[in-house]
MARRO-936637 format. One record per residue (C-alpha): residue number from 1; x, z, y. Coordinates in steps of 0.02 Angstrom, whole numbers. Example, Ala and Ser with C-alpha at 12.3 -4.5 7.8 and 13.67 -1.06 7.14 Angstrom:
residues 2
pos; X; Z; Y
1; 615; 390; -225
2; 684; 357; -53
//
This chain:
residues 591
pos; X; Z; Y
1; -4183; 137; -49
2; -4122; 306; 2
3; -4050; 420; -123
4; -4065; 254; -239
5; -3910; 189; -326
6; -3852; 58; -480
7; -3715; 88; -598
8; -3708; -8; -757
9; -3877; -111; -769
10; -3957; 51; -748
11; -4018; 159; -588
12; -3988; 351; -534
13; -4059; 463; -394
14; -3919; 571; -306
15; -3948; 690; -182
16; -3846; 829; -111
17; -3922; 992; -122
18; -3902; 1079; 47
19; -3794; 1215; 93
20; -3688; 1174; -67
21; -3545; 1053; -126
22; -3673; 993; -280
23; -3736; 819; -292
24; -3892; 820; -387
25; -3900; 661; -505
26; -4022; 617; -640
27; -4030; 448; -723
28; -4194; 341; -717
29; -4189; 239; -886
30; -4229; 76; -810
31; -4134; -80; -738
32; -4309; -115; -632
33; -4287; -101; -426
34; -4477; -85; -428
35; -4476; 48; -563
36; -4327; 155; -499
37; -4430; 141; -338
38; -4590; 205; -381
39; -4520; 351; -520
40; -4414; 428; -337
41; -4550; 422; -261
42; -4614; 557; -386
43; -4462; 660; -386
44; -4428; 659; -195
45; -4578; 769; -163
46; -4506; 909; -300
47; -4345; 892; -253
48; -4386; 950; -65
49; -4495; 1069; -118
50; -4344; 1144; -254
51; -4208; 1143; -132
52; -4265; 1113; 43
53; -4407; 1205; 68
54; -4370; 1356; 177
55; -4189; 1360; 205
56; -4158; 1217; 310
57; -4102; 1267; 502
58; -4126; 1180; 659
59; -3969; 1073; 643
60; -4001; 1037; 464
61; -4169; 974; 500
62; -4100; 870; 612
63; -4005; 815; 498
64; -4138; 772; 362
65; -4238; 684; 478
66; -4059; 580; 554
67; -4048; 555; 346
68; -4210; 498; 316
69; -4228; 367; 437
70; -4061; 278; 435
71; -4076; 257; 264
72; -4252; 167; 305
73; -4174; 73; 443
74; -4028; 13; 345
75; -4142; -37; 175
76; -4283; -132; 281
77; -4134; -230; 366
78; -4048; -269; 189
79; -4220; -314; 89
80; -4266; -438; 257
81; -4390; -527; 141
82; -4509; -421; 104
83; -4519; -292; 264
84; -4518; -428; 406
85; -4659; -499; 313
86; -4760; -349; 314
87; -4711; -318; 489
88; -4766; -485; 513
89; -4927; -471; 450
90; -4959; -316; 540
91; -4922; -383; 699
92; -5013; -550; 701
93; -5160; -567; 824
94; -5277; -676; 911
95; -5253; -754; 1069
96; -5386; -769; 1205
97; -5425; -967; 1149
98; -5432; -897; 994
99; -5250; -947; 918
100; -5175; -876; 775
101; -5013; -795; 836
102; -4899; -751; 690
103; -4825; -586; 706
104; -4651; -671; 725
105; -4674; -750; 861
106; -4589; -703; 1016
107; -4719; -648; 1109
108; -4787; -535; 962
109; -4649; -463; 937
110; -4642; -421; 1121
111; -4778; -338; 1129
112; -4798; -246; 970
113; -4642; -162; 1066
114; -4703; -120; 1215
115; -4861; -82; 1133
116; -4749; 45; 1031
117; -4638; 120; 1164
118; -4796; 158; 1250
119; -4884; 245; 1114
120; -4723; 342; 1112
121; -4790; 439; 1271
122; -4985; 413; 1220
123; -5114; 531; 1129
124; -5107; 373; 1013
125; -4951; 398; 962
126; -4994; 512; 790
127; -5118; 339; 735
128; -4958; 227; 784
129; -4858; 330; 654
130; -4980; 343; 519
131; -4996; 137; 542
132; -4817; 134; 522
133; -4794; 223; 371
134; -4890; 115; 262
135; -4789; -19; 264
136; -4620; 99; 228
137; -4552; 187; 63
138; -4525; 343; 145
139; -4728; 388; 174
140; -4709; 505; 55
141; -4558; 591; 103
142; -4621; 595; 284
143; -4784; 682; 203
144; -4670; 803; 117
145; -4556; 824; 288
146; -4696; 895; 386
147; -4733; 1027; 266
148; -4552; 1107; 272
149; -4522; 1045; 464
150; -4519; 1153; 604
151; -4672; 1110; 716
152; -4532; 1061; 867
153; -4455; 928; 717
154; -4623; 872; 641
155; -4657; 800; 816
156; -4492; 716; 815
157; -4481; 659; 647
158; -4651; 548; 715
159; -4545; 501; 839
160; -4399; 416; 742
161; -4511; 348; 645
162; -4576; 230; 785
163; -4412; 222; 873
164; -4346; 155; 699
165; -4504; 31; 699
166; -4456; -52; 870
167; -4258; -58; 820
168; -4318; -167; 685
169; -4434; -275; 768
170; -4280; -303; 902
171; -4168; -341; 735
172; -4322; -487; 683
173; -4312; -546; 900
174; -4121; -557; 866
175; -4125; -651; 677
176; -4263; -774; 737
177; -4179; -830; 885
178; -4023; -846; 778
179; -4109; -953; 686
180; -4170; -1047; 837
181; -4015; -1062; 930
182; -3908; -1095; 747
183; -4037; -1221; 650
184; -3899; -1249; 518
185; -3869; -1070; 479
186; -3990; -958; 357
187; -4000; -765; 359
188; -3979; -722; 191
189; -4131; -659; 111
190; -4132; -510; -44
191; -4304; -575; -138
192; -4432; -442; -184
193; -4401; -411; -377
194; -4568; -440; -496
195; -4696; -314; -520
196; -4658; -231; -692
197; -4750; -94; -815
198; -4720; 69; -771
199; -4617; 203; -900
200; -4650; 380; -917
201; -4514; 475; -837
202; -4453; 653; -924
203; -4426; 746; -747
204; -4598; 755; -732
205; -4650; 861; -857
206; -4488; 971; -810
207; -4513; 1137; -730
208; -4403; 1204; -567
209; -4315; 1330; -671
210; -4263; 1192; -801
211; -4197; 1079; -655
212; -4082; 1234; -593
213; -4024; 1237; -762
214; -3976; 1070; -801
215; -3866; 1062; -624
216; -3713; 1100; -732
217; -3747; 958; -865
218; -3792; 852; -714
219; -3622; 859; -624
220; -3530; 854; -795
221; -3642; 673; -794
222; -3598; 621; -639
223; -3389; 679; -676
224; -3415; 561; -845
225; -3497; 427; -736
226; -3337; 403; -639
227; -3229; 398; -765
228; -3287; 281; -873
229; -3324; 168; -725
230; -3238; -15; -699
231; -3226; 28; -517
232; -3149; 166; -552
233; -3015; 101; -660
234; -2876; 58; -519
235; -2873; 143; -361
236; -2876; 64; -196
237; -2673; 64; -186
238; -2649; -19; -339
239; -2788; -160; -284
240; -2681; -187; -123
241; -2525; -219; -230
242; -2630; -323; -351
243; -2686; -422; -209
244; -2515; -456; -107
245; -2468; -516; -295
246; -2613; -641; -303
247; -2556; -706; -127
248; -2364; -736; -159
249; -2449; -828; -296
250; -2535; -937; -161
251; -2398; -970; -102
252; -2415; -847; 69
253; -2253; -836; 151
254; -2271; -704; 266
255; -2342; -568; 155
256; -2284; -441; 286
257; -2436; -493; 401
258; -2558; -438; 245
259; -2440; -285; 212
260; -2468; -184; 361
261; -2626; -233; 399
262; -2689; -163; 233
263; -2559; -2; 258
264; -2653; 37; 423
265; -2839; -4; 320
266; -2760; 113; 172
267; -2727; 274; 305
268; -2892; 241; 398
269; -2997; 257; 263
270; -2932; 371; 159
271; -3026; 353; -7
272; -2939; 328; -172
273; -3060; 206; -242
274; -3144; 74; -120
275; -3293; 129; -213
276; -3330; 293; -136
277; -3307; 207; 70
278; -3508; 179; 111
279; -3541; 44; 237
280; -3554; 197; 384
281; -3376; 219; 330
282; -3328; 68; 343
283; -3416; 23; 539
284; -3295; 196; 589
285; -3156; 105; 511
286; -3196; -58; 636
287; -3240; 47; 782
288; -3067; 139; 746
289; -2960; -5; 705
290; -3040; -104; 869
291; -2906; 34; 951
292; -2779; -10; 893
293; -2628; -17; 1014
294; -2547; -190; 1074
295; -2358; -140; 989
296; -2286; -290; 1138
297; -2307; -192; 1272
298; -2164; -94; 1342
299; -2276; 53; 1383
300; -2364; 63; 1232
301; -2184; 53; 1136
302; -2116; 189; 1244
303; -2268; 300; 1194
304; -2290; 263; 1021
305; -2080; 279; 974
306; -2077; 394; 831
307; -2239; 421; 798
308; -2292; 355; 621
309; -2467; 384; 582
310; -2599; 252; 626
311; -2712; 380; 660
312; -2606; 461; 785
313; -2594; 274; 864
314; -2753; 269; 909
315; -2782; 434; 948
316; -2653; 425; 1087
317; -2705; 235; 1131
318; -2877; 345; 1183
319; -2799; 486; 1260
320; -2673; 370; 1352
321; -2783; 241; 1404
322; -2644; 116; 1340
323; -2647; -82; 1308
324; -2747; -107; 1147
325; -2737; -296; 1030
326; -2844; -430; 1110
327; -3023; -465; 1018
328; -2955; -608; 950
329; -2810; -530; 851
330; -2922; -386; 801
331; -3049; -508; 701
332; -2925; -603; 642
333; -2848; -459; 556
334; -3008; -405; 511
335; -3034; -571; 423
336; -2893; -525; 285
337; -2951; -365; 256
338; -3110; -452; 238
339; -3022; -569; 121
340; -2931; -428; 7
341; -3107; -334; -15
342; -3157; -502; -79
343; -3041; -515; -192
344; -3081; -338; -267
345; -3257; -391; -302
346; -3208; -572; -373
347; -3096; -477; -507
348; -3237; -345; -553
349; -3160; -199; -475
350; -3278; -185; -316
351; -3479; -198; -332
352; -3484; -292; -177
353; -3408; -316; -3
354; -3478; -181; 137
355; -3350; -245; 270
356; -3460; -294; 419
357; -3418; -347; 598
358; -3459; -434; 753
359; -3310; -438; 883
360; -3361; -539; 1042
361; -3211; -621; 1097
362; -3234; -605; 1271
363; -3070; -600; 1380
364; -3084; -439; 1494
365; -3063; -535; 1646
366; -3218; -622; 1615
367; -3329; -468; 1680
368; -3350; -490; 1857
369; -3414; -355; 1981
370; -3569; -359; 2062
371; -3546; -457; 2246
372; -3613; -390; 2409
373; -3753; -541; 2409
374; -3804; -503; 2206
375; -3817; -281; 2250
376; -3943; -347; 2416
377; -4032; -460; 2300
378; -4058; -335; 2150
379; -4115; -204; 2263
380; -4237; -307; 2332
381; -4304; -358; 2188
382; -4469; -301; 2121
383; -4419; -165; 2040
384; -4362; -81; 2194
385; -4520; -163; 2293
386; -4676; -198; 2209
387; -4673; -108; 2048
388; -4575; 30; 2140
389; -4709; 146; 2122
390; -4756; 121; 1942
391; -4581; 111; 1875
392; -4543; 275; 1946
393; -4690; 348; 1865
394; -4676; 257; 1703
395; -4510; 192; 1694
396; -4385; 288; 1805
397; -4230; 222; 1719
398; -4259; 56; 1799
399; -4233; 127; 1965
400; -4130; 272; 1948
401; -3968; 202; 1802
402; -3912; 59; 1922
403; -3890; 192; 2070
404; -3810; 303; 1964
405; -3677; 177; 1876
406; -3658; 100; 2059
407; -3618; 262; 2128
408; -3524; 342; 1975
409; -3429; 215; 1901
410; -3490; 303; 1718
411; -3544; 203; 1554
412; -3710; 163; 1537
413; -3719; 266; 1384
414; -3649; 418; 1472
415; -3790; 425; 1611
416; -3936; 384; 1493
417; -3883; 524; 1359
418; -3896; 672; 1510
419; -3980; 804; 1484
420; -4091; 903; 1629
421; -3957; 1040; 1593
422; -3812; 952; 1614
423; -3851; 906; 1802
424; -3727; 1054; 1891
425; -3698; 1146; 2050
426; -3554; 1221; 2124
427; -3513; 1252; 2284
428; -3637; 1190; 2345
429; -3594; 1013; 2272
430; -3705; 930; 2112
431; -3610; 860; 1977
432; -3632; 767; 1826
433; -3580; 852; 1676
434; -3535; 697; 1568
435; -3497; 774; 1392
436; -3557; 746; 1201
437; -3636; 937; 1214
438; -3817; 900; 1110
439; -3818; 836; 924
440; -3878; 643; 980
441; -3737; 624; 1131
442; -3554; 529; 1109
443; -3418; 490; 1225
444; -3297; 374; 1201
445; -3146; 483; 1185
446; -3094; 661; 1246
447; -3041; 594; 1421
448; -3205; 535; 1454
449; -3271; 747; 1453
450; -3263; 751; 1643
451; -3381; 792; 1785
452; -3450; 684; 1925
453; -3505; 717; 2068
454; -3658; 655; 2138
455; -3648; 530; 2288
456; -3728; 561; 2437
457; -3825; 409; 2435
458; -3910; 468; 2267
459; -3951; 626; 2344
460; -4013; 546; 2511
461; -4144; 440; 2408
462; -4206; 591; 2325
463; -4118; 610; 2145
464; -4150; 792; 2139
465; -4340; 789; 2182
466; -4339; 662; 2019
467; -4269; 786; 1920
468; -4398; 913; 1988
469; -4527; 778; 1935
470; -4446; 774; 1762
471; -4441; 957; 1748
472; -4643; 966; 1793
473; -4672; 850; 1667
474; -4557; 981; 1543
475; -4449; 831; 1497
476; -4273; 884; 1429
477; -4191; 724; 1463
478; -4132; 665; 1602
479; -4215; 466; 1547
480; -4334; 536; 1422
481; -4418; 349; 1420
482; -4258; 267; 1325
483; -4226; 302; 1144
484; -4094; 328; 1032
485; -4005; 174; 918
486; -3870; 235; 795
487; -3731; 98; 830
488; -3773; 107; 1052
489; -3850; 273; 1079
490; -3979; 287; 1233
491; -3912; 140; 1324
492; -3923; -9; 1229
493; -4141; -24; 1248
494; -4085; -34; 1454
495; -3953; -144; 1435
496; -4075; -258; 1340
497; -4207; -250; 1483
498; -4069; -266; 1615
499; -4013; -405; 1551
500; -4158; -506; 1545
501; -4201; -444; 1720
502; -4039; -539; 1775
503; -4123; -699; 1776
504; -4239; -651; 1912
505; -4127; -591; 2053
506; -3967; -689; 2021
507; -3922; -857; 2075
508; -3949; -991; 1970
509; -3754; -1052; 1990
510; -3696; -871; 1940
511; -3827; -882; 1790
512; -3757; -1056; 1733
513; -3595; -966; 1734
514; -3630; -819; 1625
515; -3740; -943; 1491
516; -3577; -1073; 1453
517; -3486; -880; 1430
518; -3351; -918; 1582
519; -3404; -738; 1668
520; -3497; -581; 1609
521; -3602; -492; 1726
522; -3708; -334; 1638
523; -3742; -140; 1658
524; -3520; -124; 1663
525; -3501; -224; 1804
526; -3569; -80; 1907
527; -3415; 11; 1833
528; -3284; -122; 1902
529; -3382; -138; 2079
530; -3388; 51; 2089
531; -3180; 42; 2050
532; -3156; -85; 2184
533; -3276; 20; 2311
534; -3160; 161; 2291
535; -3016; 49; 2285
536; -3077; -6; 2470
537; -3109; 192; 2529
538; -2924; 203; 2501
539; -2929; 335; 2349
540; -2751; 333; 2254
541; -2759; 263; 2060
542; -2726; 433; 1985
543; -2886; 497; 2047
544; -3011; 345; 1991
545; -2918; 341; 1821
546; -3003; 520; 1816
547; -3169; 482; 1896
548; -3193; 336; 1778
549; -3145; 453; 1646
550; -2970; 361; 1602
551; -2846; 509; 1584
552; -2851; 658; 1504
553; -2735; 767; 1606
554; -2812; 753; 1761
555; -2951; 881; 1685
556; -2861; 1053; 1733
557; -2818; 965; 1917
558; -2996; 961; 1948
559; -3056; 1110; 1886
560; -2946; 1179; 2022
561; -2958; 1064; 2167
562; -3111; 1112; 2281
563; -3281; 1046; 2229
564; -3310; 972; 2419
565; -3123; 892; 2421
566; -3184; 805; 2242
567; -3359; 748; 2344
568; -3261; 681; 2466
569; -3170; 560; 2347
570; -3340; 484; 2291
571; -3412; 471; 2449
572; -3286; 342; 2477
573; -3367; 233; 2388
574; -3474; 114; 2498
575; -3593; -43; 2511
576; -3647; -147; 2621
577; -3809; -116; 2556
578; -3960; -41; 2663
579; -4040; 90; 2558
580; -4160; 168; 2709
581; -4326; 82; 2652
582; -4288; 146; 2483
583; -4244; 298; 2527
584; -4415; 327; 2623
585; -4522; 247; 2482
586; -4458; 371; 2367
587; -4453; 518; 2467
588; -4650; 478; 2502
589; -4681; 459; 2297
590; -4596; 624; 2239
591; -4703; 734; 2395
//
C-alpha cells in the first residue's frame, strides 16, 4: 500500500511533505496489514489537507497524481490474490445462451477493455471511475485529490485511474495465458491477511498544530529507526566483500567474474545500504546496465581507453551508438547479481530481493523488415479498406503510426508521444519535432532529440488535414486515443493491437516463422525497411545514422543544412506500394 511500510513486526506511514527535504513518519502500533491499512486510510485525508492543500503547482500535481497511481498499480500487481479476484467478479457476465462467463476469461477480459478505453472518450466515463474505485485502496485519497486538484488535473486524475484499470486487466491477459502456455509453473500468490479488531489510533484525536510540532521528534524517530536497524548494520560494500568471501568458500574459481560485475552494480546504484534502492531503482539499474558496452570490440576499446566510470560507459555507449553485450551475457550477469542480493536476504541483512527482469534473448538479426508483398498486403487490409472510415474517426493511430514509422524510420514510442505542437514548419517544409519536451515523453538517449521531416507521401494522403481534425476536436496529442504505461510509454497499447493484427494480413509460412521465434516481425521492422528504403535511394550512412536518430553530432549539421536539401533525403525513401486509393479515401473523409 502506498505510503505503507514494515520495520520490526510493526508498520509506519511515511510521506514526504512537499516543497521540503522532511519525511513525515508516524508509527501505527500494530503488526496487522489489515489494520495498518484501514488506520492510513484515516490519516491520508489529514495529511493532504495539512500539507497539500493549496500549495501544490501544476507539475507537482502531476506529480501526486503520477504518485498515487503507481503505487496502486504496483500493490494490486504484488497482492494478485485478492485484486484479480475482485476484478474478476466485477467483470463476469452473461452470455446470450445464458452462460456464466467468469471475469477471467479471455474474452471478458477483452472486453471489459475495450469497454474501458471507450468510456475513456464517453459521457460515461465519470460512472466508469466511480465503479473503479470501489474495488481500490486509494477511493479515499482520490476523494481527497479532487478537492485540492486543479479542475484541468481532477479530469485527469479520472483518467489514470482507468488507464491504470486496463494496464492491470492486460497484466491478468498476460498471467493467465502464462499459466496456459506454462501448466507446470504457478504465479506466486501474496494471500489476503485475516480480518482483525480494530485499535484506536492517537493521530486522530491530534490537532494540525500538534502534528507541525511533533515533525522534529518525528525525524529524530525516523534517524533512530535507521540506526538501530539490522539492515542497516553493514553497508552494501561490506555485503559485496562478505559475499565474494562466501563464494571462495564454494569453491568459485574465478571470483573476478563476480568482482566486477558487482563493482559496476556498486557505482550504478549508488546507495550505501541495499535497503534504501526501491524496486523503481532497481528497473533504472537494468534498463542502464542493459547498455552496457561489449569491452571485445576494437571500436568500443578505442572509445572507452581511459575512461573509468561505468556510468560514463554507458553514457558514451548512447551517445556513440557503440556495440553493447549480447542479451544473453546481460542476464547472465544479471543472474549473479541476482544471486548476491540473495545472499543478503538469506543472512538477515536484506528484507527481501527487489531485483526484477525479463531480457528476451532475441539475436538482432532475427528482426526482419517488412517485404514488398507483406507492405501491399497490410495496406490492403481492412483497416485501410473496410473499417477505413471508422478507424479514422475512432481510432486514427491504426492508420496513421504505420505510415509514419514506414516513412520516418522513428520508434514507435517517439511518434505516439507527439504532441499537436511539436508538428513544425520551416521553410516551407513540416517536420517532426521528436524530443522528451512534456512531463509524460522519453527518448531513448540525447541523440535521439532530432527532427524529421515529413514525407511526401504522408502529406499527399492528407496528414495535415488529420491534424486539423485533431485540432477541431481540441485534442493536444497528436494519438490522443493511446495511453500512457510507465515501463513503454504511449506505444506499447499499439504494439499490442499490431501485433495481434499480424495474423490477419501475413502469410501463414512467415507466421509459422515468427511463433517457433526464428524471425521477429513487429512495429520496428518499419524502422529497418525504412533504413534499407533509404539505403536503396542512395543516401550516405552518416546521414540515416542521423535520421534514425543514431549520432549525436550530426545535430548542429542539420540545423544548418537547408530544410528542402534535408526533405530531399527522406523523399528517397520509396515503395513499391500504390497509395492513390488511399490517398483519395482520406482526402474525401477529412472534407
Amino acid at each position: 500500500m502506498a505510503y505503507l511500510f514494515n520495520h520490526r513486526n510493526g508498520y509506519y506511514f511515511k510521506r514526504k511533505i512537499p516543497k521540503t527535504q522532511t519525511n513525515f513518519l508516524i508509527s501505527l502500533k500494530t503488526d496487522s496489514l489489515k489494520e495498518a491499512k484501514f488506520i492510513i486510510d484515516t490519516i491520508t485525508p489529514r495529511f493532504l489537507k495539512l500539507f497539500m492543500e493549496n500549495i501544490m503547482n501544476w507539475d507537482e500535481e502531476i506529480d501526486y497524481i503520477r504518485d498515487l497511481i503507481s503505487e496502486y498499480v504496483d500493490e494490486a500487481k504484488e497482492d494478485y490474490t485478492k485484486y484479480s479476484k475482485l476484478r474478476e467478479k466485477k467483470y463476469s457476465y452473461t452470455t446470450k445462451k445464458g452462460e456464466i462467463r467468469k471475469g477471467s476469461h479471455p474474452k471478458a477480459i477483452e472486453k471489459a477493455i475495450k469497454n474501458l478505453t471507450n468510456g475513456l472518450h464517453s459521457p460515461s466515463r465519470d460512472n466508469f471511475y466511480n465503479e473503479i474505485l470501489e474495488t481500490t485502496n486509494i477511493k479515499n485519497e482520490c476523494i481527497q485529490a479532487l478537492k485540492i486538484l486543479s479542475e484541468e488535473n481532477k479530469e485527469r486524475l479520472k483518467d489514470e485511474v482507468i488507464k491504470a484499470e486496463i494496464e492491470l486487466l492486460y497484466n491478468d491477459k498476460n498471467n493467465n495465458e502464462d499459466r496456459i502456455n506454462k501448466p507446470n509453473t504457478y504465479i506466486k500468490r501474496t494471500e489476503t491477511p485475516q480480518i482483525q479488531m480494530i485499535t484506536p489510533f492517537p493521530i486522530q484525536n491530534l490537532k494540525e498544530t500538534e502534528i507541525k510540532q511533533n515533525l522534529s521528534i518525528v525525524a529524530t524517530t525516523e534517524t533512530e529507526l535507521k540506526n538501530n536497524a539490522k539492515y542497516y548494520s553493514k553497508t552494501a560494500k561490506e555485503l559485496v566483500e562478505l559475499f565474494k568471501d562466501e563464494k571462495s568458500k564454494e569453491g568459485v574459481k574465478e571470483l573476478t567474474r563476480y568482482k566486477k560485475i558487482l563493482d559496476i552494480f556498486l557505482e550504478l546504484t549508488n546507495k550505501k545500504y541495499l535497503i534504501d534502492l526501491s524496486g523503481l531503482e532497481l528497473r533504472k539499474f537494468v534498463l542502464d546496465f542493459s547498455d552496457m558496452p561489449n569491452e571485445n570490440d576494437d571500436t568500443v576499446k578505442k572509445e572507452l581507453k581511459g575512461v573509468k566510470s561505468y556510468k560514463k560507459w554507458i553514457e558514451i555507449t548512447r551517445d556513440k551508438n557503440l556495440l553493447k553485450v549480447s542479451d544473453k551475457t546481460t542476464k547472465d550477469k544479471l543472474i549473479r547479481i541476482k544471486a548476491f542480493l540473495n545472499f543478503c536476504v538469506e543472512i538477515d541483512c536484506l528484507d527481501k530481493n527487489r531485483l526484477s527482469y525479463k531480457i528476451k534473448l532475441e539475436d538482432s538479426e532475427k528482426r526482419k523488415e517488412f517485404r514488398t508483398n507483406q507492405l501491399q498486403n497490410f495496406f490492403n487490409s481492412n483497416w485501410y479498406k473496410e473499417d477505413l472510415e471508422h478507424n479514422l474517426k475512432e481510432e486514427p493511430h491504426k492508420i496513421w503510426i504505420p505510415l509514419i514509422l514506414l516513412f520516418t524510420g522513428a520508434r514507435i514510442n517517439e511518434i505516439s508521444q507527439l504532441y499537436i505542437n511539436q508538428i513544425k514548419e520551416k521553410e516551407g517544409v513540416y517536420f517532426f519535432k521528436i524530443k522528451d519536451e512534456e512531463i509524460d515523453q522519453s527518448t531513448k538517449n540525447k541523440s535521439s532529440n532530432r527532427l524529421i521531416p515529413i514525407h511526401k507521401t504522408l502529406l499527399d494522403l492528407g496528414f495535415l488535414n488529420y491534424l486539423e481534425f485533431q485540432k477541431k476536436n481540441k485534442k493536444e496529442r497528436v494519438f490522443s486515443e493511446l495511453y500512457l504505461t510507465r515501463s513503454k510509454g504511449y506505444g506499447q497499447h499499439f504494439g499490442k493491437i499490431f501485433n495481434d493484427f499480424k495474423k490477419i494480413w501475413l502469410e501463414e509460412e512467415t507466421l509459422n516463422k515468427i511463433k517457433e521465434r526464428k524471425i521477429l516481425l513487429d512495429l520496428h521492422s518499419f524502422r529497418h525497411t525504412f533504413t534499407t528504403a533509404l539505403r536503396g535511394g542512395k543516401v550516405i550512412e552518416e546521414d540515416i545514422s542521423y535520421i534514425l536518430g543514431h549520432k549525436k553530432n550530426q545535430t548542429q549539421r542539420y540545423g544548418s543544412i537547408p530544410a528542402k536539401e534535408f526533405l530531399e533525403k527522406i523523399n528517397k525513401a520509396k515503395y513499391d506500394v500504390n497509395f492513390k486509393e488511399l490517398q483519395k479515401n482520406i482526402k474525401n473523409f477529412y472534407k
